[in-house]
PLY file of the C-alpha trace (Angstrom):
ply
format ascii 1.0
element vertex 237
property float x
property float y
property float z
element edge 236
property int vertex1
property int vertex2
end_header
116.58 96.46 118.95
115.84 95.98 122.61
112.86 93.55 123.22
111.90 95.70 125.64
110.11 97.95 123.13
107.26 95.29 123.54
106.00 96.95 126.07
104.28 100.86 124.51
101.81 103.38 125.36
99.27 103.64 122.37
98.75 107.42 121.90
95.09 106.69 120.86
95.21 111.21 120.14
97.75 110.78 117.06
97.44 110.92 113.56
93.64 109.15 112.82
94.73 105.35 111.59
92.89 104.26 108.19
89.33 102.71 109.36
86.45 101.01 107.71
85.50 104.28 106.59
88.65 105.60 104.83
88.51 102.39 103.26
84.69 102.69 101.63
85.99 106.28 100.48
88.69 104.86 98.34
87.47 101.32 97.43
83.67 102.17 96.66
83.19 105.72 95.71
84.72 106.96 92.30
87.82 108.28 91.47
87.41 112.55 91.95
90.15 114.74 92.60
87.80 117.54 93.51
85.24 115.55 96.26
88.88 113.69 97.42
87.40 110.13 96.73
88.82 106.62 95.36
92.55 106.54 94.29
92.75 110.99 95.44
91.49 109.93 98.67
93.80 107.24 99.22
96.77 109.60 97.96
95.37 112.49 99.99
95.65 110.06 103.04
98.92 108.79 102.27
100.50 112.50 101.60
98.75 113.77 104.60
99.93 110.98 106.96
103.85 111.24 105.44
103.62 115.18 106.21
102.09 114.92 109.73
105.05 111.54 110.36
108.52 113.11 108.52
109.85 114.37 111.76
109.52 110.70 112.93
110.88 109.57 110.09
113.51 111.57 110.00
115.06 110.77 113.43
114.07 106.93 113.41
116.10 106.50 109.34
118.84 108.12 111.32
118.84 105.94 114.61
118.72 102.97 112.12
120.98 104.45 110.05
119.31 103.54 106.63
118.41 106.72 104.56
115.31 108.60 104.89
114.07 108.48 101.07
113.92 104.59 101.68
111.96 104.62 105.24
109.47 107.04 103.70
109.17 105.22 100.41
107.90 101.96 102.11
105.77 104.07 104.46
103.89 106.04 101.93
103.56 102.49 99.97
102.21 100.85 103.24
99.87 103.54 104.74
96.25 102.73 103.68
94.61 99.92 102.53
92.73 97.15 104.88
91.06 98.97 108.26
93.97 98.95 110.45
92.19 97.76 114.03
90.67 95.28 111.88
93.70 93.35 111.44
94.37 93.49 114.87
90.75 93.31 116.61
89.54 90.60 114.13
91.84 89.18 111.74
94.63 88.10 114.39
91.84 86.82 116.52
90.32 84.66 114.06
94.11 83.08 112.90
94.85 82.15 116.61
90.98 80.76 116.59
91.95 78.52 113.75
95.32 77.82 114.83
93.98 76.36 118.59
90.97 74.33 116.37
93.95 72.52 114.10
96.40 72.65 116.91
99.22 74.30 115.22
102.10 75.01 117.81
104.07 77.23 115.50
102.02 80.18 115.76
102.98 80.90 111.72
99.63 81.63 110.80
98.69 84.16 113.20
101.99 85.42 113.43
101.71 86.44 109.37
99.16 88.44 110.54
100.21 92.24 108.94
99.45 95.25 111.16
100.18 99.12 111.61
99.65 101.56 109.44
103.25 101.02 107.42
102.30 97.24 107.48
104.28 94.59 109.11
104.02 91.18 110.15
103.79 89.98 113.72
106.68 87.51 112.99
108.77 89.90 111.44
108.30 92.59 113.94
108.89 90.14 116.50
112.34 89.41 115.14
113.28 92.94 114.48
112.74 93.69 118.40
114.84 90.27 119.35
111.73 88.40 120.28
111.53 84.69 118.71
107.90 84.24 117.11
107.24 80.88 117.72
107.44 81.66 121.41
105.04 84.44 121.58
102.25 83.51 123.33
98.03 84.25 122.30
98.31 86.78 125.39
102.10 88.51 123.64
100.68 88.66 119.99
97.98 91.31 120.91
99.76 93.60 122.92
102.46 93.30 120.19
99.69 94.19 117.66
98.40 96.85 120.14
102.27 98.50 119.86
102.33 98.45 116.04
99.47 101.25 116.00
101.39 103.18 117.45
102.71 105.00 114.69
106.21 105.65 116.36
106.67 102.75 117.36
105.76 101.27 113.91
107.66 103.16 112.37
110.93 102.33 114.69
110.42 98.57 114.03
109.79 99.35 109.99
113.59 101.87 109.67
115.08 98.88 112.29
113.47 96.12 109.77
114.71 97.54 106.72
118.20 97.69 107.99
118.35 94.13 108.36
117.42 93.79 104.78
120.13 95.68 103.93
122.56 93.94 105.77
120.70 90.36 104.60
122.37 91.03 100.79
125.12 93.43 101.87
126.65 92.23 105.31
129.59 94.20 105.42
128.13 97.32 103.96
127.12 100.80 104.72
123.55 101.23 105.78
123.17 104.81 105.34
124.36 105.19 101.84
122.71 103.05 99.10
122.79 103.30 95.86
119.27 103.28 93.92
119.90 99.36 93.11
120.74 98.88 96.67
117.27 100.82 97.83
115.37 99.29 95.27
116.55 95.89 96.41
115.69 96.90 100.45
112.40 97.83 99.41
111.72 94.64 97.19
112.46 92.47 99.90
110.22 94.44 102.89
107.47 93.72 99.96
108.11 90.10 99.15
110.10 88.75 101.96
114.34 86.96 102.08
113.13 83.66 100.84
113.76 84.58 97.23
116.96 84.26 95.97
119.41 87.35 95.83
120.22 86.54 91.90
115.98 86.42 91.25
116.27 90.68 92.30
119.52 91.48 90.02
117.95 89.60 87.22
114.78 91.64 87.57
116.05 95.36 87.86
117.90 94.16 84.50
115.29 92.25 83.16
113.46 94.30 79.73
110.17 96.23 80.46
106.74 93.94 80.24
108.73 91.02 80.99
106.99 88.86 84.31
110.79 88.94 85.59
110.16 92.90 86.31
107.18 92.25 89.07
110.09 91.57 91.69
111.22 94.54 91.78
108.08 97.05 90.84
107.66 97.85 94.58
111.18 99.51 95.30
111.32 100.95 91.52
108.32 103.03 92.43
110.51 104.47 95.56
112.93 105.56 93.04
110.26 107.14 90.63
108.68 109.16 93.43
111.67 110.06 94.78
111.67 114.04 94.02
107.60 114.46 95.05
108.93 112.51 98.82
111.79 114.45 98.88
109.99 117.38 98.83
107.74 116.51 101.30
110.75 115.10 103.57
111.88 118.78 103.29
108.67 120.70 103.60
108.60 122.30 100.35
0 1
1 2
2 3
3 4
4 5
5 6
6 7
7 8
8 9
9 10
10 11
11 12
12 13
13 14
14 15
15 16
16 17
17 18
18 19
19 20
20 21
21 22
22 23
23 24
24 25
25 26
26 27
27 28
28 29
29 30
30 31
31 32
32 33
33 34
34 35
35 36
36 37
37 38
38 39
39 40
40 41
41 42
42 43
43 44
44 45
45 46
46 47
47 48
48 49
49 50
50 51
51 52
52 53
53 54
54 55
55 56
56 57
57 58
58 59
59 60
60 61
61 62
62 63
63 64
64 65
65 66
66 67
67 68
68 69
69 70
70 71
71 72
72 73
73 74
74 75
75 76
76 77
77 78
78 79
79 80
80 81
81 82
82 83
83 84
84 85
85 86
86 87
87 88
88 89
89 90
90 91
91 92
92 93
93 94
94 95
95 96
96 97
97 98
98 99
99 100
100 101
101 102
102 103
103 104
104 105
105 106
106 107
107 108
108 109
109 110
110 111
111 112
112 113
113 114
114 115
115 116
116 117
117 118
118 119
119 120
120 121
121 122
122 123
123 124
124 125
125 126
126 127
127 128
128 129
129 130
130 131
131 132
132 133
133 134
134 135
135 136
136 137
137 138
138 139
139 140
140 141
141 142
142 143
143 144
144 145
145 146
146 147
147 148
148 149
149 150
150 151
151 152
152 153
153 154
154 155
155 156
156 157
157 158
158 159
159 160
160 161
161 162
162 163
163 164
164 165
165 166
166 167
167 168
168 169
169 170
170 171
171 172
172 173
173 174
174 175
175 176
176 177
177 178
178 179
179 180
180 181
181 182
182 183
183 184
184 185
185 186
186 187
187 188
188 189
189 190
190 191
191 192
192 193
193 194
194 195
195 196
196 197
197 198
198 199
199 200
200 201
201 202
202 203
203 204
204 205
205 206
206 207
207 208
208 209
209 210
210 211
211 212
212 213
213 214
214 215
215 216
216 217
217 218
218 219
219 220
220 221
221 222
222 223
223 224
224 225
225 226
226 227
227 228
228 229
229 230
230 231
231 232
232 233
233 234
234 235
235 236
């Protein structure tokens, strides 16, 4: 990607991000399908924001050329949670705070910081758009922050992301047609980073049900269970 995409507009009218509020709707109240509160709000939210977003989806899964079911997978897993300007207008604020107190240089602990509404790190998305993270400045990691709520934008850097994860286990292969191991792999890794080995992942789509070795790989395997209800919403049925 073109480092050039650092510099957004923040359509502030779009699709309203998860705030404070959302998140006292879902954490606090109870669990009721009919008043839309706890876990149905959250999924409410999540459905809603993958309907009003496919279109975007769509086009950015194709630009990256990874395939839509994965894009949308990760996003619906991503979307809600922690207030989004929080992280942003508060957390990131408070890691640079810390980082200038014990005069860390290499930015890693604000640049951890995860923002957007499909979450992302600062360092990662930094990458993704050819930007090195150690040499973003205090001044570069907000606006940066600024462009990740903007939900095309986020979603750009997320398809362009996941394509490098594809390529990190399968350099020579096709991006745009994965098998389910392949996507369930893709999504693994956007959840628990490319430090882990690639042998850890195999081992744990094989590994037997209940067994700790599983947890690696719960995140993607979930893509593939939901993969009919997104579908249908990809499609507008």
């Amino acid at each position: 990607m073109d480092d050039s995409l650092l510099f957004c507009r923040v359509d502030k009218e779009g699709f309203p991000h998860w705030n404070g509020f959302d998140f006292l709707r879902w954490y606090v109240l109870p669990d009721n399908w009919n008043y839309g509160t706890g876990t149905a709000y959250l999924w409410l939210y999540k459905t809603a924001w993958l309907i009003h977003h496919r279109s975007l989806i769509v086009q950015f899964a194709r630009e990256a050329e990874i395939p839509e079911l994965l894009l949308a997978g990760v996003a619906v897993a991503e979307v809600g949670g922690t207030s989004e300007r929080f992280k942003s207008n508060g957390v990131l604020q408070f890691r640079q705070l810390f980082e200038n107190i014990t005069r860390r240089a290499d930015k890693k602990y604000s640049n951890a910081t995860s923002v957007g509404s499909v979450v992302i790190q600062l360092r990662v998305a930094a990458q993704t758009i050819g930007v090195r993270p150690d040499t973003l400045t205090l001044l570069e990691q907000y606006p940066l922050s600024q462009c990740l709520l903007d939900n095309p934008f986020n979603i750009r850097v997320v398809a362009f992301h996941l394509r490098d994860l594809i390529l990190h286990d399968n350099p020579e292969g096709d991006t745009s047609h994965l098998t389910d191991e392949q996507i369930i792999l893709a999504a693994s890794r956007y959840n628990r980073g490319i430090e882990r080995d690639n042998a850890d992942f195999i081992n744990s789509l094989h590994a037997q049900v209940g067994t700790p070795a599983r947890t690696y790989t719960e995140y993607g395997r979930r893509i593939i269970e939901k993969r009919e209800s997104l579908m249908k919403i990809m499609r507008g049925e």
